[in-house]
C-alpha positions, 0 to 999 in steps of 0.5 A: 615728626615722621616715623614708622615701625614695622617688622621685616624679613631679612634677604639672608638665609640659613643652612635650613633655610630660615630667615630673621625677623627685624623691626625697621624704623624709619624717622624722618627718613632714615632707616635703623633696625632692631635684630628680633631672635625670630626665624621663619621660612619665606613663605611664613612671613606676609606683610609684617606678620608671622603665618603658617608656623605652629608658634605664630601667635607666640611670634607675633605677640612678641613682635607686636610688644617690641613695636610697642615698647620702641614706640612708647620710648621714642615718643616720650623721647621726642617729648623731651629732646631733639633725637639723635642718630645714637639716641635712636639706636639707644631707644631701639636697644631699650638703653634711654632711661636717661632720656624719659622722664618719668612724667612723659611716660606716665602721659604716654601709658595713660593714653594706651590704657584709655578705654583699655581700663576703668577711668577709676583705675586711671586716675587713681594711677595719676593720683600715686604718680602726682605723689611720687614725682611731686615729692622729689626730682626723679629719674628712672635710673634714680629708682631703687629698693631704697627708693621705694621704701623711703617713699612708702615711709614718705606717704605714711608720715602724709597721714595714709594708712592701712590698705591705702598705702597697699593700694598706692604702692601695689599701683607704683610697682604695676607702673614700673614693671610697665616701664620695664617693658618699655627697656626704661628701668631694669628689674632689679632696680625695683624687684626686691621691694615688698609691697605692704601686705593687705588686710582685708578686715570685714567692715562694720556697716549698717543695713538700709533698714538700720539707716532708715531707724537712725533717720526717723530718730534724729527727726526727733531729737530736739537737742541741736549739736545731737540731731547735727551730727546725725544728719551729717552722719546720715549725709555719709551713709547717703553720699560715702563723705568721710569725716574729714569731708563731713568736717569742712561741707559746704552746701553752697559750693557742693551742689551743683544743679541735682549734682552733688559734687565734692573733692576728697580731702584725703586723696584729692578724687573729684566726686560726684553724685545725684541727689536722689530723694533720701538724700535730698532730705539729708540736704535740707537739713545740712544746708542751714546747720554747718557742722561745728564741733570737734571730731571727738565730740562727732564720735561721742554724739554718733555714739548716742544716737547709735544707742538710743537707735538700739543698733549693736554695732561698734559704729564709728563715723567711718562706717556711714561710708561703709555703709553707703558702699554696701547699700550700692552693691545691695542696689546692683552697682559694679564694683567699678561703678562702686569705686567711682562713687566711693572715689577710691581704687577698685581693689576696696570696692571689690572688699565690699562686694565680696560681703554681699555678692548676691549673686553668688549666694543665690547660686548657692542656695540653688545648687548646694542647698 
């Protein structure tokens, strides 16, 4: 495979003198051109960018996203079928969604946002894209309102909820707006879907100070189904773990070396964590006592300890993640380096930091006091 894309002035000129920028493509040898609505002067035009005019960055940012755009179409073509004559000029027009398959452009626009946008932002991309195509066979001629909403409804039915769902389907609708830029899906095929509102309820967490006393308390407690929900509930404030991972732990396959490693049983992330000192003890504990009763039980039990620690809070297991993201933002963490330990999207870890921005509230104190 042999290509170029590059934009050109044409030789004609109009009553002013002006002349029409093209984009020329060239595959294996055979030259084909996209007509832009550009006009400059000669002397404007250098070596396939716009100078001297008042609107050239204008001009060549346009340029720059049409070559974009035909580049990523005739690429994910190639992927898929032997090119034609009138499949070029169909990728160059922007008229071959019947050609890209959903899948092939998803791997193109990875790749472009390497390095452009967080690894987390990636693979939380992949992870909704996973869930879409594996649900059923898709085209991009096939996507539509309807569409949407039924696959929202498909997701929700899977067991996600609340801001989850927020988070999935704002990413889907992000994706096809950049297959629309690419001429692979047309506006109003999607527009008019409603992405779920978010809600940015304020969670309950506990301090380090409050972890700390729960600590010290479930070292005493000599009843074992008791003093094992507190370790596992401690082993969530110390790694993030949701309860549906605390449920199925399994020292012997998680640690690998001073790594903690784990796949999320609800969305499937890999993640991985030192283990640090506080957290070290927790292990010592969990390693040797596996986690065997039920969810309900966990509540009725953590509810104890929470009492007897004298913490008034309404404490579910939930929040021994909550808590752990708090306690990385009161350490200094990113909201990237945040959501990459929580293996969750930058849009819940930015929840957290906006109840403990330190930084900000040190500002305040020392400007507005």
């Amino acid at each position: 495979m042999s290509y170029s894309i590059k934009p050109i002035i044409s030789s004609y000129k109009n009553n002013a003198g002006l002349q029409k920028v093209a984009i020329r493509v060239i595959y294996n040898r055979k030259k084909y051109y996209a007509e832009t609505d550009i006009k400059v002067l000669q002397d404007q035009f250098k070596d396939g960018v716009i100078k001297k005019h008042v609107q050239a960055l204008v001009m060549n940012g346009i340029l720059r996203q049409r070559i974009s755009d035909i580049e990523t179409r005739l690429l994910a073509a190639i992927q898929n079928k032997k090119l034609t004559d009138k499949l070029i000029v169909e990728i160059i027009k922007g008229k071959v969604s019947e050609s890209v398959s959903v899948e092939s452009f998803k791997k193109r626009l990875v790749e472009q946002l390497k390095g452009r946008v967080s690894d987390n932002r990636i693979r939380h991309l992949k992870s909704v894209l996973h869930k879409f195509t594996s649900w059923q066979k898709l085209t991009f001629n096939s996507i539509s309102v309807d569409l949407l909403n039924d696959f929202e409804a498909h997701i929700r039915k899977s067991g996600i909820q609340g801001n989850t769902i927020f988070a999935n389907m704002k990413m889907l609708k992000s994706f096809l707006i950049k297959a629309k830029d690419a001429g692979l899906v047309k506006e109003e095929q999607y527009k008019a879907y409603k992405v779920p509102s978010y809600s940015q309820n304020i969670p309950v967490y506990l301090n380090e100070k409050e972890i700390d006393s729960i600590y010290e308390l479930v070292k005493v407690i000599q009843k074992p189904g008791i003093k094992t929900v507190g370790y596992y509930f401690l082993l969530s404030c110390y790694a993030g773990y949701r309860i549906s991972d605390l449920m199925r732990f399994d020292y012997s396959k998680m640690i690998h070396g001073n790594s903690l490693a784990l796949r999320a049983k609800k969305n499937g992330e890999v993640v991985s964590i030192a283990v640090y000192l506080k957290l070290e003890r927790i292990l010592e504990y969990v390693k040797d006592n596996k986690l065997k009763i039920s969810e309900q039980h966990f509540r009725n039990y953590l509810n104890e300890i929470v009492l007897l620690a004298g913490i008034n809070k309404k404490v579910t297991p939930h929040t021994g993640r909550h808590s752990f993201a708090m306690l990385l933002m009161s350490k200094g963490f990113t909201i990237d380096e945040v959501a990459e330990l929580l293996g969750d999207s930058e849009l819940i870890a930015k929840v957290y930091a906006r109840i403990t921005n330190e930084h900000l509230n040190k500002k305040v104190m020392e400007r507005l006091n």
